[in-house]
C-alpha positions as semicolon CSV with decimal commas, in nm:
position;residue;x (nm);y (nm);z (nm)
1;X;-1,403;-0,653;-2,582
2;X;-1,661;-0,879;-2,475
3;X;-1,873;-0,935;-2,176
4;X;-1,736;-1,216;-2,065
5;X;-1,356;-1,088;-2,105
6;X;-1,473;-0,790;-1,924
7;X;-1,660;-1,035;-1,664
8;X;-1,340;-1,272;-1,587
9;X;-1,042;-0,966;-1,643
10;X;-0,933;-1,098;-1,960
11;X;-0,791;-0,794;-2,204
12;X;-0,822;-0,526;-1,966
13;X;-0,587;-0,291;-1,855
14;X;-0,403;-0,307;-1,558
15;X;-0,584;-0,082;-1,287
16;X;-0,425;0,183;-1,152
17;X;-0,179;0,161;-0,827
18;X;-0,361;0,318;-0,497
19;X;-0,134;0,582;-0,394
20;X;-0,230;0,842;-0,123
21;X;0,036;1,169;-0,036
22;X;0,084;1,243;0,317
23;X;0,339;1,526;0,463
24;X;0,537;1,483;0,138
25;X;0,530;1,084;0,168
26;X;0,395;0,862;-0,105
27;X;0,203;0,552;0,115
28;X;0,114;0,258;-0,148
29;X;-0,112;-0,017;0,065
30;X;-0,008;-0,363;-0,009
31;X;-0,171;-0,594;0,217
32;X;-0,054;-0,910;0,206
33;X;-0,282;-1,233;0,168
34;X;-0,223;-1,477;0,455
35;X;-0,382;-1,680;0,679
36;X;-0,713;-1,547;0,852
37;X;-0,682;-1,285;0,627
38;X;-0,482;-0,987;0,471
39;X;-0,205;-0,873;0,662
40;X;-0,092;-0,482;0,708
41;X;0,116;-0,380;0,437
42;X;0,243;-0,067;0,247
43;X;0,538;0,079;0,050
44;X;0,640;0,415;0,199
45;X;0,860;0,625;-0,095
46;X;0,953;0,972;-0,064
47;X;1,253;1,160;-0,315
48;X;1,536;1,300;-0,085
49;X;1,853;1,497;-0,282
50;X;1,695;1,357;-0,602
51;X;1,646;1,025;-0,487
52;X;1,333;0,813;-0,460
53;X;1,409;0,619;-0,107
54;X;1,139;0,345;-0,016
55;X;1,092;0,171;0,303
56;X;0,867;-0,130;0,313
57;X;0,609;-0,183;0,637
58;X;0,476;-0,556;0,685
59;X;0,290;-0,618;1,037
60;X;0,119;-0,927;1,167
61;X;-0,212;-0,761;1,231
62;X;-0,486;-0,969;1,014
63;X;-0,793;-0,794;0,841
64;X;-1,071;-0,993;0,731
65;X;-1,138;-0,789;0,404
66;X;-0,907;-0,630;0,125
67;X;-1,065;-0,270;0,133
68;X;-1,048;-0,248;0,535
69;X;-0,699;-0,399;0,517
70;X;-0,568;-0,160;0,251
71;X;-0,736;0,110;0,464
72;X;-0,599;0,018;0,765
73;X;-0,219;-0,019;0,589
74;X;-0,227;0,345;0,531
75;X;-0,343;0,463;0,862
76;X;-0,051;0,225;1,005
77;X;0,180;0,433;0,723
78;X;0,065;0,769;0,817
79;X;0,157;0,671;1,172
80;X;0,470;0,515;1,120
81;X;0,562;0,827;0,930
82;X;0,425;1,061;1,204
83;X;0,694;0,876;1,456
84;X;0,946;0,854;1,227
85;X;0,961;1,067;0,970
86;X;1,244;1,049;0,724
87;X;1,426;0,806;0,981
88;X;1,243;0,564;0,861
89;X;1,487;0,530;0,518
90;X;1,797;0,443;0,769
């Protein structure tokens, strides 16, 4: 492959999904571009009797950048899952 495909993401692989485990709970961030920014967003999945359930969290809040906005998507997961647990699937 050459520099410049390498350079401008032609022929590459797709990269891997960002996936972080918490109490059994598979939190994806997926910030959504918008304006003034990236807004909060993750896919929460977690297998119950054999079954991969996913619940999907979208908030208003803004971030300027996509690393602090993926960043802050899981903390607003990991909290969402500490209120809710499993509830969350209903």
């Amino acid at each position: 492959m050459s520099l410049l495909s390498r350079l401008f993401g032609g022929g590459g692989t797709t990269p891997e999904p960002k996936v972080e485990t918490y109490k059994g709970f598979r939190i994806f961030p997926e910030p959504q571009s918008g304006e003034g920014g990236y807004r909060v967003g993750a896919r929460i999945e977690k297998e119950i009797a054999g079954e991969v359930k996913v619940h999907h969290l979208l908030r208003a809040d803004a971030i300027l950048n996509i690393e602090d906005a993926e960043a802050f998507s899981v903390r607003k997961a990991k909290q969402v899952i500490d209120e809710q647990g499993d509830r969350i699937f209903r």
